[in-house]
Short mmCIF file of the C-alpha atoms (twelve columns), coordinates in Angstrom:
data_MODEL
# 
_entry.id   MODEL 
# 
loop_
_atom_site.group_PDB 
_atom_site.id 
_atom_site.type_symbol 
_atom_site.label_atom_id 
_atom_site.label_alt_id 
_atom_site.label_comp_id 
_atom_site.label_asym_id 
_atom_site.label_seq_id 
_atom_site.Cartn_x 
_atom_site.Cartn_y 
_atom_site.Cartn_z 
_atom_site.pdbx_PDB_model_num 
ATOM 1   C CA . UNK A 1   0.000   0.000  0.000   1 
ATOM 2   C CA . UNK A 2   1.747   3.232  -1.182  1 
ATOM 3   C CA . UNK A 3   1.056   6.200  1.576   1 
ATOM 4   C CA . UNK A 4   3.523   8.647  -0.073  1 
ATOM 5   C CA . UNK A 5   2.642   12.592 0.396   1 
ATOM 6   C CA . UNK A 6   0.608   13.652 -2.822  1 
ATOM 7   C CA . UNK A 7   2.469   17.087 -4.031  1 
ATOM 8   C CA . UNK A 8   -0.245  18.914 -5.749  1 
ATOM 9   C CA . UNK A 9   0.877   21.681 -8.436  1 
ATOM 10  C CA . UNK A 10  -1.304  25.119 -8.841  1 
ATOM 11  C CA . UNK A 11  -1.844  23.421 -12.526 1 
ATOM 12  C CA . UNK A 12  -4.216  21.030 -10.186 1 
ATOM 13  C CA . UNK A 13  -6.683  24.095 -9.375  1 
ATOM 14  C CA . UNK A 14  -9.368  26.500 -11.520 1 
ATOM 15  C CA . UNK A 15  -7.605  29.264 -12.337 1 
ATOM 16  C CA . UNK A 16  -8.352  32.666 -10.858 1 
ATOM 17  C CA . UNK A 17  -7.962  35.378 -13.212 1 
ATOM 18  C CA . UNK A 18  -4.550  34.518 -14.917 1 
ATOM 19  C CA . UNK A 19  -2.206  31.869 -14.520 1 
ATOM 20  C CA . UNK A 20  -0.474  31.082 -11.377 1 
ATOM 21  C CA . UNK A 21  -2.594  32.425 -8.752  1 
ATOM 22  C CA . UNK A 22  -6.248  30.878 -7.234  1 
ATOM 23  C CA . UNK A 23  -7.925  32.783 -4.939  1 
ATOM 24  C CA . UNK A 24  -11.698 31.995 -3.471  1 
ATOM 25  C CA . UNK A 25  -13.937 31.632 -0.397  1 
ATOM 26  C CA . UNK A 26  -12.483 28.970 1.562   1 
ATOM 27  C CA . UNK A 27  -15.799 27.638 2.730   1 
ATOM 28  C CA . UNK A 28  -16.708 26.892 -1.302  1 
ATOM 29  C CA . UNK A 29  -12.981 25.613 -1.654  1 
ATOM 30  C CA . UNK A 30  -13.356 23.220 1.393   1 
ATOM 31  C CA . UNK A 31  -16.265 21.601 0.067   1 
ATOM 32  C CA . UNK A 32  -14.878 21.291 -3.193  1 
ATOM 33  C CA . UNK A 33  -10.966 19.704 -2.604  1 
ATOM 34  C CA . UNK A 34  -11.695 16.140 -0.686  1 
ATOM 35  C CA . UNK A 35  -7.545  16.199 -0.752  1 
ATOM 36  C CA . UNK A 36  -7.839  18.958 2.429   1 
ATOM 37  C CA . UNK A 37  -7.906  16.438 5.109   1 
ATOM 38  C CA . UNK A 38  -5.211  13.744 4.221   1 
ATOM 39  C CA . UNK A 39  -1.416  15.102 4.368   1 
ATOM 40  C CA . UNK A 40  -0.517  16.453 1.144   1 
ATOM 41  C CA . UNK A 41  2.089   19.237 -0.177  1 
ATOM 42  C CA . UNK A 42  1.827   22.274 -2.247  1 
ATOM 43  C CA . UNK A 43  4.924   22.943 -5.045  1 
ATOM 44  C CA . UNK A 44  3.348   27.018 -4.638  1 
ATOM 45  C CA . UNK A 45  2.859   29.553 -1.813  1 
ATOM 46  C CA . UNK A 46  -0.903  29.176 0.227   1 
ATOM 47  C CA . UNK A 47  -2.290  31.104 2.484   1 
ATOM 48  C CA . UNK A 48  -5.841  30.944 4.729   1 
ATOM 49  C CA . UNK A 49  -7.652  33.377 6.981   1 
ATOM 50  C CA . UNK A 50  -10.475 32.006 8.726   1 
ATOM 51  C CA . UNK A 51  -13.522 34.161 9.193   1 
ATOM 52  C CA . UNK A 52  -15.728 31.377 10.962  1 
ATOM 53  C CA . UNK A 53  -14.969 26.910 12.099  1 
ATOM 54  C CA . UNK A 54  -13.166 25.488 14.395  1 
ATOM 55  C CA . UNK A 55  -10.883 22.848 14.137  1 
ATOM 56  C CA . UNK A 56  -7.207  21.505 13.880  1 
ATOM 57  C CA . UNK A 57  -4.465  22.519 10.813  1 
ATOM 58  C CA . UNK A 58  -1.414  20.067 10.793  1 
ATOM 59  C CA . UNK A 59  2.034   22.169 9.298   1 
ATOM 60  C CA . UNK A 60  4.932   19.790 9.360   1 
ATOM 61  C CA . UNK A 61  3.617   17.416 11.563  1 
ATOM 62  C CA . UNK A 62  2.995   20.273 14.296  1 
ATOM 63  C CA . UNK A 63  -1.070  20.835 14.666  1 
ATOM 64  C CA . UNK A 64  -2.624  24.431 15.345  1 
ATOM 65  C CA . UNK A 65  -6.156  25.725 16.442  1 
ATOM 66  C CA . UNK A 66  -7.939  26.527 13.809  1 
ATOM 67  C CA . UNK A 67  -10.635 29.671 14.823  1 
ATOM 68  C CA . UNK A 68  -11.859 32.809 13.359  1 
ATOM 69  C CA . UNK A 69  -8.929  35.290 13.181  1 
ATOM 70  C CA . UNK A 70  -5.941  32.750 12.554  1 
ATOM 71  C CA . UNK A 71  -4.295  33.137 9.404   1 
ATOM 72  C CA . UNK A 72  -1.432  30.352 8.396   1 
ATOM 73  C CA . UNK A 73  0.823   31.210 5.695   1 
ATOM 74  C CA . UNK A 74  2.956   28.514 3.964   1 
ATOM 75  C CA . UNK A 75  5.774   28.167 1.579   1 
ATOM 76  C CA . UNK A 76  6.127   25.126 -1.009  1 
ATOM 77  C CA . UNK A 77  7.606   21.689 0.084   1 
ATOM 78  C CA . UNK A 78  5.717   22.143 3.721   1 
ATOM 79  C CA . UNK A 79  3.241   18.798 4.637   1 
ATOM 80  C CA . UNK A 80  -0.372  19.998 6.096   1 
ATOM 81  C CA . UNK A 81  -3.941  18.655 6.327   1 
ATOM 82  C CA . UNK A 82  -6.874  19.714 8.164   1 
ATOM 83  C CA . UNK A 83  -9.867  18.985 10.272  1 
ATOM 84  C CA . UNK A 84  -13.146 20.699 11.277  1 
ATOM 85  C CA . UNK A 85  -15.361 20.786 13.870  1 
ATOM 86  C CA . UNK A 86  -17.241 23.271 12.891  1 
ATOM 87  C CA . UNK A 87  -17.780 24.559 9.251   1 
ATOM 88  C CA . UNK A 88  -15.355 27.214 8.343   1 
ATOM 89  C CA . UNK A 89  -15.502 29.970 6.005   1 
ATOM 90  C CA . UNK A 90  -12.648 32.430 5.102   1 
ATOM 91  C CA . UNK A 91  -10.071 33.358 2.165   1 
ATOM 92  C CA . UNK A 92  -7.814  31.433 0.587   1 
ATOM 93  C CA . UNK A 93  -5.043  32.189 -1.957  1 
ATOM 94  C CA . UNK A 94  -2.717  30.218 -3.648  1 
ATOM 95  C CA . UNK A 95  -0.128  31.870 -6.094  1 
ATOM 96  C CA . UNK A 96  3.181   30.473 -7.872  1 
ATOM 97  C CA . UNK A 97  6.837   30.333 -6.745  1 
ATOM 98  C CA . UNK A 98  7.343   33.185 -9.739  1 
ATOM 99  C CA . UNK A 99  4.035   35.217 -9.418  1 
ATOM 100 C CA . UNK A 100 6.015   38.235 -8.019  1 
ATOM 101 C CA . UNK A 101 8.923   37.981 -10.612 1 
ATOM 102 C CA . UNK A 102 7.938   40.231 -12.692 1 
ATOM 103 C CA . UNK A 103 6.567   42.590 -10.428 1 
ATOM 104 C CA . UNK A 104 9.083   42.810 -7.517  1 
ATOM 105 C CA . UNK A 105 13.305  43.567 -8.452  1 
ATOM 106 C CA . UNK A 106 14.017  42.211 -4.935  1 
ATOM 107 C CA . UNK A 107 13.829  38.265 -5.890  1 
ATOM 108 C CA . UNK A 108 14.063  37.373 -2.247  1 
ATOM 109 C CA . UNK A 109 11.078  39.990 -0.911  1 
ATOM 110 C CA . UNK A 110 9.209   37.422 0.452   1 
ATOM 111 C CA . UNK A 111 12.094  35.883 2.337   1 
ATOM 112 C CA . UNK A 112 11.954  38.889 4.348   1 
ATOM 113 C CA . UNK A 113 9.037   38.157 6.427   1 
ATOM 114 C CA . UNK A 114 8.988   35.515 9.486   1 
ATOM 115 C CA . UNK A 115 5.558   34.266 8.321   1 
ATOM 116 C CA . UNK A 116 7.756   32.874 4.600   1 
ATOM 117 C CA . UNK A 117 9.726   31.421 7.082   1 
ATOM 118 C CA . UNK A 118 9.381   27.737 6.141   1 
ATOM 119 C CA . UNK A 119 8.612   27.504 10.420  1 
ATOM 120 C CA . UNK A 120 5.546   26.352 11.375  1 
ATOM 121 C CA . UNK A 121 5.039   28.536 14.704  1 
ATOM 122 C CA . UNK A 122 6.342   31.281 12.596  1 
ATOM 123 C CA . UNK A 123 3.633   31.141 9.909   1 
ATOM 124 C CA . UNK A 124 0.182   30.888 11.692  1 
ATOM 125 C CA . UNK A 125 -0.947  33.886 13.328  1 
ATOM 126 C CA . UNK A 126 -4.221  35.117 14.775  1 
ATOM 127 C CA . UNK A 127 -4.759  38.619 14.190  1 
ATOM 128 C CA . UNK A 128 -6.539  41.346 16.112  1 
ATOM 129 C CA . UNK A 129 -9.909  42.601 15.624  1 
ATOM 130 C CA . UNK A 130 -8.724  45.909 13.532  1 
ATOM 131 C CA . UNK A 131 -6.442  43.763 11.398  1 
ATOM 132 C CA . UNK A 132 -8.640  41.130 10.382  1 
ATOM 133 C CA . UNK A 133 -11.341 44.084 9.068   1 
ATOM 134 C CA . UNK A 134 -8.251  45.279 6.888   1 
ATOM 135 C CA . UNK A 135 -7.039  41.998 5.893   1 
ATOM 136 C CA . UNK A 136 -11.145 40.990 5.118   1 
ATOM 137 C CA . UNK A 137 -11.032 43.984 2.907   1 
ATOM 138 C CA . UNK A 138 -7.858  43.325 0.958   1 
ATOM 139 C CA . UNK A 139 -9.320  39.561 0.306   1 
ATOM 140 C CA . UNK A 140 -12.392 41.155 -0.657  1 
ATOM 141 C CA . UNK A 141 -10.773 43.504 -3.182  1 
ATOM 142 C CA . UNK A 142 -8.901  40.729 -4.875  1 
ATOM 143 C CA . UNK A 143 -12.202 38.618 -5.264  1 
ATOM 144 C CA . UNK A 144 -13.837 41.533 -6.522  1 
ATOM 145 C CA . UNK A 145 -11.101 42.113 -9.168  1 
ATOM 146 C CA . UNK A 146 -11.202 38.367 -10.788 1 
ATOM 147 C CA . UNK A 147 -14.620 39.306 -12.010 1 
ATOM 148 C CA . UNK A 148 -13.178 42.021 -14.052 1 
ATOM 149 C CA . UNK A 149 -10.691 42.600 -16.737 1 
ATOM 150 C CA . UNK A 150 -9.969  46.194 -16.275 1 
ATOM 151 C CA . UNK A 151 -6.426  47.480 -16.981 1 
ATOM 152 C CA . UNK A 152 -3.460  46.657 -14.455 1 
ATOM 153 C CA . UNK A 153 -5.385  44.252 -12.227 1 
ATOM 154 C CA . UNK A 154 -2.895  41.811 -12.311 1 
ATOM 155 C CA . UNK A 155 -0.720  44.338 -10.835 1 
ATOM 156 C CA . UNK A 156 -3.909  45.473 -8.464  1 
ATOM 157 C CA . UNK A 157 -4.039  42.159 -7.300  1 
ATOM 158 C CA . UNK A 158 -0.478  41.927 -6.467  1 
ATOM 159 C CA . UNK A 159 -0.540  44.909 -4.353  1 
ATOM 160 C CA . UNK A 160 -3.074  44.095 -2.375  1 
ATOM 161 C CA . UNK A 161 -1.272  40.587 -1.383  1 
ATOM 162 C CA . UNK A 162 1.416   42.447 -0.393  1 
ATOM 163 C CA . UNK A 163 -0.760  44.428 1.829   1 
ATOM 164 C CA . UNK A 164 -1.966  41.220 3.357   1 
ATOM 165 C CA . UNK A 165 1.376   40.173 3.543   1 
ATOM 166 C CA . UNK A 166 2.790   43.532 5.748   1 
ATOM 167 C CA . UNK A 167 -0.548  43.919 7.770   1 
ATOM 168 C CA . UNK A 168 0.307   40.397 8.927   1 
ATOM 169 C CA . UNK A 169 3.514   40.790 9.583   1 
ATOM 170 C CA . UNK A 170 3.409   44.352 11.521  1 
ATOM 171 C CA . UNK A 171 0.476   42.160 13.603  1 
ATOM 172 C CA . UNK A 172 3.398   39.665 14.577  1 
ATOM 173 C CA . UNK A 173 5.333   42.570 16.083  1 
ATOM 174 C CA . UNK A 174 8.612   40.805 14.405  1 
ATOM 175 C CA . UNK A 175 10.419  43.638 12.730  1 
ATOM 176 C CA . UNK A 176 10.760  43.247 8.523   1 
ATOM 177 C CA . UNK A 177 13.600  43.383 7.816   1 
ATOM 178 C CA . UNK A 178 13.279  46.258 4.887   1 
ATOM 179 C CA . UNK A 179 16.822  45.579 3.496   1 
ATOM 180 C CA . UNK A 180 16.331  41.706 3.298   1 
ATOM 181 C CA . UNK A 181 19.125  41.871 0.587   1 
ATOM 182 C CA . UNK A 182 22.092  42.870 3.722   1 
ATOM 183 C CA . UNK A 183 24.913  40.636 4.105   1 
ATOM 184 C CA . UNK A 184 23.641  38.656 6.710   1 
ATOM 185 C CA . UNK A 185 20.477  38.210 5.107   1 
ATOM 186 C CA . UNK A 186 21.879  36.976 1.998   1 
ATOM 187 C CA . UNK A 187 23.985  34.727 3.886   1 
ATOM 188 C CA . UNK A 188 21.189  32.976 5.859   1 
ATOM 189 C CA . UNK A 189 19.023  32.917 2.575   1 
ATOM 190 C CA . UNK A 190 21.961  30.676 1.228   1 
ATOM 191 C CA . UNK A 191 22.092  28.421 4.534   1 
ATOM 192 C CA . UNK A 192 18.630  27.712 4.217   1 
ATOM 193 C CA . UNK A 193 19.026  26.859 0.381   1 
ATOM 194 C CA . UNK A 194 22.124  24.672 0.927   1 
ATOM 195 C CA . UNK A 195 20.465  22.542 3.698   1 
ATOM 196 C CA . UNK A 196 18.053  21.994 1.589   1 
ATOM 197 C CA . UNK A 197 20.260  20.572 -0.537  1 
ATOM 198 C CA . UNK A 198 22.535  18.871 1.649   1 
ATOM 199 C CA . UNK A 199 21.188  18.139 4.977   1 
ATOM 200 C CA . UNK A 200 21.422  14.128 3.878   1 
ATOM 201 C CA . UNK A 201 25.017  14.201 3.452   1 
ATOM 202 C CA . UNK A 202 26.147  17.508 5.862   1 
ATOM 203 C CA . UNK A 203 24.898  17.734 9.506   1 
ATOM 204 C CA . UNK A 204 27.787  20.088 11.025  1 
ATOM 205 C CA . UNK A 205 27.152  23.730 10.855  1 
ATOM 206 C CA . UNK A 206 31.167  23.831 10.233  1 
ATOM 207 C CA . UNK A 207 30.852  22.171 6.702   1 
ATOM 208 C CA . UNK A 208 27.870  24.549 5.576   1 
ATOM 209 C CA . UNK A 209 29.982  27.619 7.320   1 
ATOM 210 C CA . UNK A 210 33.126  26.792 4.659   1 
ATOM 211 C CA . UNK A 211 30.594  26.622 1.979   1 
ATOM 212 C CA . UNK A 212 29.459  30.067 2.488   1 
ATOM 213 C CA . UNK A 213 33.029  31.539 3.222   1 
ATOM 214 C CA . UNK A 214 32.245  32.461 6.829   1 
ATOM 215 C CA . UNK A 215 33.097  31.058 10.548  1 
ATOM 216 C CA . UNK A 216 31.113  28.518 12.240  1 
ATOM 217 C CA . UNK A 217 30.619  31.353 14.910  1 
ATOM 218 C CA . UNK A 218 29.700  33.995 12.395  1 
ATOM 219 C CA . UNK A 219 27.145  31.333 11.167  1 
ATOM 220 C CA . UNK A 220 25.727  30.994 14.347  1 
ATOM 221 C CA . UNK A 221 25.374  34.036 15.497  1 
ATOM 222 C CA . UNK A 222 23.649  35.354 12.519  1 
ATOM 223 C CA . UNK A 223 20.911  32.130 12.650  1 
ATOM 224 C CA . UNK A 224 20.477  33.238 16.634  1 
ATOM 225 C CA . UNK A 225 19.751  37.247 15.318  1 
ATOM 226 C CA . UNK A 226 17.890  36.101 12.649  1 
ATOM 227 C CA . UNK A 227 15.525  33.166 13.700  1 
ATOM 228 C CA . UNK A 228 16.621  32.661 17.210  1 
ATOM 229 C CA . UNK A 229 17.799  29.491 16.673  1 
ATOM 230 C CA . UNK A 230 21.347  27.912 16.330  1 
ATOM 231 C CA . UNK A 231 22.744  26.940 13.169  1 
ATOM 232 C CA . UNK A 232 23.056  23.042 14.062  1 
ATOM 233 C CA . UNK A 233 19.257  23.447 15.655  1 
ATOM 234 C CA . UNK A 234 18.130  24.593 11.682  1 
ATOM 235 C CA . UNK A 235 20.754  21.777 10.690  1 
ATOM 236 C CA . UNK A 236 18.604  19.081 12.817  1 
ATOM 237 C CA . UNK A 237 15.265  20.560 12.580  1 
ATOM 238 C CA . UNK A 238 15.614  19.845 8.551   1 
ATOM 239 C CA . UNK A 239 16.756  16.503 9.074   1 
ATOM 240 C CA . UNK A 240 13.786  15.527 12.008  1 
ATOM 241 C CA . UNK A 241 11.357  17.185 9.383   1 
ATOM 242 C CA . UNK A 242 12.423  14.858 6.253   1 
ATOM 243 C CA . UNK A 243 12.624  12.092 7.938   1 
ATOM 244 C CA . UNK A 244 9.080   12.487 9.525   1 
ATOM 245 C CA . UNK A 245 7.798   13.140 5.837   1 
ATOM 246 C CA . UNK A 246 9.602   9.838  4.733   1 
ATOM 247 C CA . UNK A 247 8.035   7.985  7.696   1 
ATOM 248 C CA . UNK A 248 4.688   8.520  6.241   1 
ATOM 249 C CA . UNK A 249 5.526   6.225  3.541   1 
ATOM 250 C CA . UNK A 250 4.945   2.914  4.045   1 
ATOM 251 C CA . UNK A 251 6.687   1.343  1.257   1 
ATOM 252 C CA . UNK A 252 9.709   2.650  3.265   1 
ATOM 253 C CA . UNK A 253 11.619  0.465  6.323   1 
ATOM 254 C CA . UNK A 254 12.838  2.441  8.839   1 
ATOM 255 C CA . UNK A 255 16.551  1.100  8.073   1 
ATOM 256 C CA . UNK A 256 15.642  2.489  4.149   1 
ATOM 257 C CA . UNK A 257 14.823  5.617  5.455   1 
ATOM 258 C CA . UNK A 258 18.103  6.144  7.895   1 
ATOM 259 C CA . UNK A 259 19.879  5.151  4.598   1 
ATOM 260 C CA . UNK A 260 18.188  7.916  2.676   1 
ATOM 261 C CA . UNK A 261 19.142  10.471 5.160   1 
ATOM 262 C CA . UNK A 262 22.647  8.996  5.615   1 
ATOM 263 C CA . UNK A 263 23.129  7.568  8.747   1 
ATOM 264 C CA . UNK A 264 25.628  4.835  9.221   1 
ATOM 265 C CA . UNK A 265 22.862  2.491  10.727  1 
ATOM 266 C CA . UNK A 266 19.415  3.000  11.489  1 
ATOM 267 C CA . UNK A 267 19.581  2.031  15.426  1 
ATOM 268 C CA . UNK A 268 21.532  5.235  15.310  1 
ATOM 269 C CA . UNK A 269 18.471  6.879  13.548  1 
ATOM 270 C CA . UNK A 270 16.311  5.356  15.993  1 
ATOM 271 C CA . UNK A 271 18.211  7.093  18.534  1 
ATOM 272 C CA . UNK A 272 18.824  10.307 17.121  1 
ATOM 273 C CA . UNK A 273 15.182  10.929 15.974  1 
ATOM 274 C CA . UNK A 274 14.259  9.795  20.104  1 
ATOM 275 C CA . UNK A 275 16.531  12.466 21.257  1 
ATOM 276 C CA . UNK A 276 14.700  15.012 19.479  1 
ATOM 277 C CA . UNK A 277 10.976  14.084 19.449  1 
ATOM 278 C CA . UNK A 278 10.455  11.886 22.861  1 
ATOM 279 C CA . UNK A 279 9.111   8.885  20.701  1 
ATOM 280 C CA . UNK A 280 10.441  6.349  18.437  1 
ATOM 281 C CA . UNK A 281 10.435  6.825  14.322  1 
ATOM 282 C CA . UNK A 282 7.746   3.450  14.761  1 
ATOM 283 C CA . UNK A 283 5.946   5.112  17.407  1 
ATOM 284 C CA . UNK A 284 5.496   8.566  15.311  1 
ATOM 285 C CA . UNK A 285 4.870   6.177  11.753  1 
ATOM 286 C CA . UNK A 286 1.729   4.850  13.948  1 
ATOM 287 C CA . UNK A 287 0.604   7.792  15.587  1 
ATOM 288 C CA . UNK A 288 0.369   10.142 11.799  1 
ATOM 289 C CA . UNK A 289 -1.027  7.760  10.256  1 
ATOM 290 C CA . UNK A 290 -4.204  7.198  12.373  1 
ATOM 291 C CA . UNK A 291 -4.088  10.553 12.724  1 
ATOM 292 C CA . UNK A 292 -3.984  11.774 9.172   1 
ATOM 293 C CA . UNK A 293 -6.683  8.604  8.312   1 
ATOM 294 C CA . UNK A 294 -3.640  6.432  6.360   1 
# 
């Protein structure tokens, strides 16, 4: 029985107004996309504001409320499903890892905002009253504008994301960081992208540090300023993540999967992955996949 994480492409989804973005009620969308409630990735960007339901949201294994006022950003590659209690009703907007090329000369804008993060408790927020009239508004605008095909709504509708994106932020009371292209910046941009591309084969923050021409300490300290975590916590944290994702497919042994990720034996996995999440790789296998209805 395969159980491997569906990755679902914005190809998958009515388009909006133009390519590359879909944008909607999410009480219609709920109804309408059974794939909501079994873990599944996104290859594009997603966001949700919920104006009404209760309920759970799984990001990356970790599970948040779900209640009028929460918002959850997430970036591509991230695992989520959901569950209600209660029927919700909201906004939701899905746009393409390029739908802001052409518009913004800053490639890594978004990068600049703790709820693009790629961390779960970074990314859902619940906003306050004042906000959420705003951020309604903004959602409302860009509905509004699909129906129409009046000159530069494309670039109408791009605005106003970005206005959902700041009002979201400035509710976090995390400071943007308006020159997200500064040294340090840059270089922690770069760490992310190389663990991403190495974390099976590198695990010491010194190997990623000579990659990127800096100290291990200057490494460190700019992860700490930056996300307030070390580097070999982001180092780890990638690793724990992946392997949970793996573990969700059963055609995988848990010896396969400490082989995919590079450890010299997988009673050494088992160990390492105890350390860090209190239960066994088994243990969590069993637990996600009653949970996520496997």
């Amino acid at each position: 029985m395969r159980t491997e994480i569906p990755i679902y492409d914005i190809n998958n989804f009515r388009e909006y107004k133009t390519q590359g973005i879909v944008a909607s009620r999410f009480g219609h969308y709920s109804k309408t996309h059974a794939h909501l409630h079994s873990a599944h990735r996104h290859s594009f960007y997603h966001l949700v504001f919920f104006t009404q339901g209760s309920g759970h949201h799984h990001i990356d294994f970790k599970q948040f409320e779900v209640k009028p006022g929460s918002v959850y950003f997430m970036i591509p590659g991230q695992v989520h499903s959901w569950s209600f209690d209660e029927e919700p009703d909201g906004y939701i907007i899905n746009f393409s890892k390029d739908y802001f090329n052409s518009f913004l000369s800053n490639a890594g804008y978004l990068q600049s905002f703790s709820i693009f993060s790629g961390i779960a408790d970074q990314q859902v927020i619940t906003v306050p009253d004042d906000t959420a009239s705003e951020l309604a508004y903004c959602f409302e605008e860009i509905l509004k504008e699909g129906a129409l095909k009046g000159p530069f709504g494309d670039d109408l509708v791009r605005t106003l994301l970005l206005q959902i994106f700041i009002k979201a932020e400035r509710s976090t009371g995390h400071k943007i960081e308006a020159a997200a292209s500064s040294y340090n910046q840059t270089i922690f941009r770069n760490f992310q992208k190389l663990i991403a591309e190495h974390y099976r084969t590198l695990k010491l923050p010194k190997a990623y540090a000579e990659l990127l021409y800096i100290t291990p300490n200057h490494l460190n300290a700019l992860c700490k300023d930056i996300i307030g975590l070390s580097a070999g916590e982001l180092i780890r944290e990638q690793v724990i993540l992946e392997a949970k994702r793996l573990l969700i497919n059963l055609d995988l042994s848990i010896a396969d999967i400490a082989d995919k990720l590079n450890f010299s034996d997988h009673s050494y996995f088992i160990k390492f992955f105890k350390k860090h999440e209190g239960i066994t790789p088994e243990k969590f296998r069993k637990s996600n996949i009653k949970q996520h209805g496997k």
